[in-house]
C-alpha positions as CSV (number, residue, x, y, z in Angstrom):
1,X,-0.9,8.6,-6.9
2,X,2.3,10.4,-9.0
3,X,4.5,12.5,-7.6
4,X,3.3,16.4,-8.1
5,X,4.7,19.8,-6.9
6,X,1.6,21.4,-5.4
7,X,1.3,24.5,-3.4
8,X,-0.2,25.1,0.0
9,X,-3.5,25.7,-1.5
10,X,-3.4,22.5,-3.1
11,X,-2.8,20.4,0.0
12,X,-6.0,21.0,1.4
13,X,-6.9,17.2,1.3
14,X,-5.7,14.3,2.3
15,X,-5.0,10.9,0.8
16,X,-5.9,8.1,3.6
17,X,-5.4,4.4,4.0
18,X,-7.5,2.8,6.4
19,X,-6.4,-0.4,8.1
20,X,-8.3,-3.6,6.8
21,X,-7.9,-5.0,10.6
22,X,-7.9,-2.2,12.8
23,X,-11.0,0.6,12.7
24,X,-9.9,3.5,12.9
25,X,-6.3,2.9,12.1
26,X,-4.2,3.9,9.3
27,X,-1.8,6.4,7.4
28,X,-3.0,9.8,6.2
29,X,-0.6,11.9,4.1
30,X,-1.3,15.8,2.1
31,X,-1.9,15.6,-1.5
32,X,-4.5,17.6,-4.1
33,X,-7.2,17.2,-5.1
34,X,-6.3,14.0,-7.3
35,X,-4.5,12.1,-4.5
36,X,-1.1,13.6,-5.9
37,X,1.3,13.4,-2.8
38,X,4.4,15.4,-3.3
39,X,7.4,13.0,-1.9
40,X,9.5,15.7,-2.0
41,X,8.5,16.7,1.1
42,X,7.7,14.4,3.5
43,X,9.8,13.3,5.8
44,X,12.5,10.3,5.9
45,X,9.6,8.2,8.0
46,X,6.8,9.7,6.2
47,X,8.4,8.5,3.0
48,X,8.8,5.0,4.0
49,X,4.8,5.0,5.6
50,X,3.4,5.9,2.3
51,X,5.7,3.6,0.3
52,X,5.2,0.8,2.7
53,X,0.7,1.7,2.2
54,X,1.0,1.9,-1.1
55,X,2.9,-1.5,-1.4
56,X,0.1,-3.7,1.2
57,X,-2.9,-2.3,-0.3
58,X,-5.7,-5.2,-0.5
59,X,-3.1,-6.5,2.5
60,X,-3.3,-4.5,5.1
61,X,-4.7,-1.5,3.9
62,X,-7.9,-0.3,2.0
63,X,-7.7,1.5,-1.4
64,X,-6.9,5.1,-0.5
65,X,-8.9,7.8,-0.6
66,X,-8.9,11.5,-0.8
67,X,-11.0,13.3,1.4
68,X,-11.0,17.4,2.3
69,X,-8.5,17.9,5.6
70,X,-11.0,20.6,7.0
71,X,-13.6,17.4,7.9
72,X,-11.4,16.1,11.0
């Protein structure tokens, strides 16, 4: 889960963290196709979500995963 300048193309997936507690809740941000998300561009509150996810997984959230954005 680095840090990776992608293009538009790139971010056709992305990288979700399901809620260990709460079904059908949790944080979704873009990546690639590795789960790359590219900080650099998400937003102040963004930012602080996915470094907040990242830090609870086994917590409060589920290992991510990357899934296509087209299935939703």
């Amino acid at each position: 889960m680095a840090t990776s300048a992608t293009s538009d193309q790139d971010r056709r997936y992305e990288l979700r963290f399901r809620s260990l507690f709460q079904p059908g809740r949790g944080l979704s941000f873009d990546c690639d196709s590795n789960g790359n998300v590219d900080l650099d561009v998400l937003s102040e509150r963004a930012l602080e979500n996915y470094l907040y996810a990242r830090t609870v997984i086994g917590r409060e959230f589920f290992l991510p995963v990357v899934l296509p954005r087209d299935l939703h």
